[in-house]
C-alpha positions in Angstrom: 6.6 16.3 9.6 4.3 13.3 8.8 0.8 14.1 10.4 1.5 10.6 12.8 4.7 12.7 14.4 2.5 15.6 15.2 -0.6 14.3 16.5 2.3 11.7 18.7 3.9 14.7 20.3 0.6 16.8 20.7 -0.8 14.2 22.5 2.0 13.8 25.1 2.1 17.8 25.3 -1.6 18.3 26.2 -1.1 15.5 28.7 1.9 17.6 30.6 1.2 19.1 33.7 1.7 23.0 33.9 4.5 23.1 35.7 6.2 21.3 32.9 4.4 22.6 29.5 6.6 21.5 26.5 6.6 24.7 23.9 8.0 23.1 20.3 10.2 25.6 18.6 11.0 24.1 14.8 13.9 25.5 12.6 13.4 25.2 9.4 16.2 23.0 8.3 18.5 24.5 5.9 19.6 21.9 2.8 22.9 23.2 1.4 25.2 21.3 -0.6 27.9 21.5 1.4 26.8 19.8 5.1 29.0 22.2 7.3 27.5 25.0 5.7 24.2 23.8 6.6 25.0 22.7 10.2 26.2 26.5 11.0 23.3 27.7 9.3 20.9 25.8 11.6 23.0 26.8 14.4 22.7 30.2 14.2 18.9 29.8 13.5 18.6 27.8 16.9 20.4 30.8 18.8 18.5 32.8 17.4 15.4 31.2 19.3 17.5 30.0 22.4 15.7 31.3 26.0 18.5 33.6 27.7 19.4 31.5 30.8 18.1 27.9 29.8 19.9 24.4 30.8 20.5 23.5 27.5 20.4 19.4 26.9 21.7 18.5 23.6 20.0 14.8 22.4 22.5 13.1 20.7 23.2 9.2 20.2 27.1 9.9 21.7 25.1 11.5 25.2 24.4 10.0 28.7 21.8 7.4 28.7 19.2 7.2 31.9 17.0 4.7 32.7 13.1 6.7 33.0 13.4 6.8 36.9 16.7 8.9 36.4 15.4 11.2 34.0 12.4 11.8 36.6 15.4 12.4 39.1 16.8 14.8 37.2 14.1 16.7 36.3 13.7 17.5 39.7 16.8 19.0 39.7 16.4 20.4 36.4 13.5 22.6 37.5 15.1 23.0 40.7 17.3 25.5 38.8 14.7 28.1 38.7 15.4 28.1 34.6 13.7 26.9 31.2 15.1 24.0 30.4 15.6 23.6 26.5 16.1 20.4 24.7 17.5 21.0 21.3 17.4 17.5 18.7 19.1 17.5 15.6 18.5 17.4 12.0 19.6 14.8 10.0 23.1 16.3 9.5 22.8 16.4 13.4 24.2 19.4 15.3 27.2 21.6 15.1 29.7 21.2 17.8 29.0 24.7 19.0 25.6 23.5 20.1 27.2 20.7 21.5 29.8 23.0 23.8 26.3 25.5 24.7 25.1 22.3 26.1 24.8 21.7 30.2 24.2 18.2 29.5 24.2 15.6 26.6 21.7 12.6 26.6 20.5 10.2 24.7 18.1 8.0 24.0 19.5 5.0 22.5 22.7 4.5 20.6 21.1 3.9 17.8 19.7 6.8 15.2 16.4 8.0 15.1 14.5 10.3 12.7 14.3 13.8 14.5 10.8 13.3 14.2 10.6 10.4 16.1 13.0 11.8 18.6 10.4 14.2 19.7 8.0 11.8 20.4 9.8 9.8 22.2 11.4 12.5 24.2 7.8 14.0 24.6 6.6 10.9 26.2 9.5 9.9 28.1 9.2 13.7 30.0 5.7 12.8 30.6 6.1 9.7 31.9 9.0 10.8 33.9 6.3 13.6 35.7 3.7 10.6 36.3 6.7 8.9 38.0 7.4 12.0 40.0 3.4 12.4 40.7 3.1 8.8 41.4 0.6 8.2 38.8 -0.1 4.7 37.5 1.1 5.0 34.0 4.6 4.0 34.4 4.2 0.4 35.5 7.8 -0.9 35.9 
């Protein structure tokens, strides 16, 4: 990833309160010829790493969209559940649809397609601004 992705997301992960750390498990992304090939590949990589009893949300541009104050809303409930909660972003191939089925819930954050880099910056700040919503910090303004 290009140093500007990283240093994005680390700088919304050190802000996260501890009750909601962000741990960043990368697969390596596997560049076959032949695209299904490669998307099973990278799916048995990611459940290989998968927590045991996570709520698994899938980001894809065909998910649920929610405004910032929903996402905040459903965090709640999220960690309510007493379970990690694992958000899994694609490659550029995107996901096999055996993620997709694992998945308690699909979102996403735009219809329109985003580097996977870029996706986790954006997810990483939305989470955090979602938790200053919930803390009724000043940094979400709307």
């Amino acid at each position: 990833m290009p140093d500007w992705i990283e240093s994005g997301f680390m700088e919304y992960r050190k802000r996260m309160p501890k009750e909601l750390s962000i741990e960043l498990i990368e697969i390596k992304q596997v560049k076959d010829k032949n695209r299904e090939q490669s998307l099973v590949a990278e799916y048995e990589r990611i459940e290989k790493v998968l927590p045991t009893a996570s709520f698994i949300i899938v980001m894809d541009e065909q998910g649920k969209q929610l405004s910032t104050q929903d996402l905040a809303a459903s965090l709640i409930n999220w960690m309510n559940l007493g379970k990690d909660i694992t958000f899994i972003i694609g490659g550029a191939d995107g996901l096999h649809p055996a993620i997709k089925q694992k998945a308690d819930q699909i979102l996403s954050l735009s219809r329109m397609t985003f580097p996977h880099g870029l996706v986790r910056v954006l997810l990483a700040e939305q989470l955090y601004r979602a938790m200053t919503i919930l803390k009724h910090h000043p940094y979400h303004r709307a």
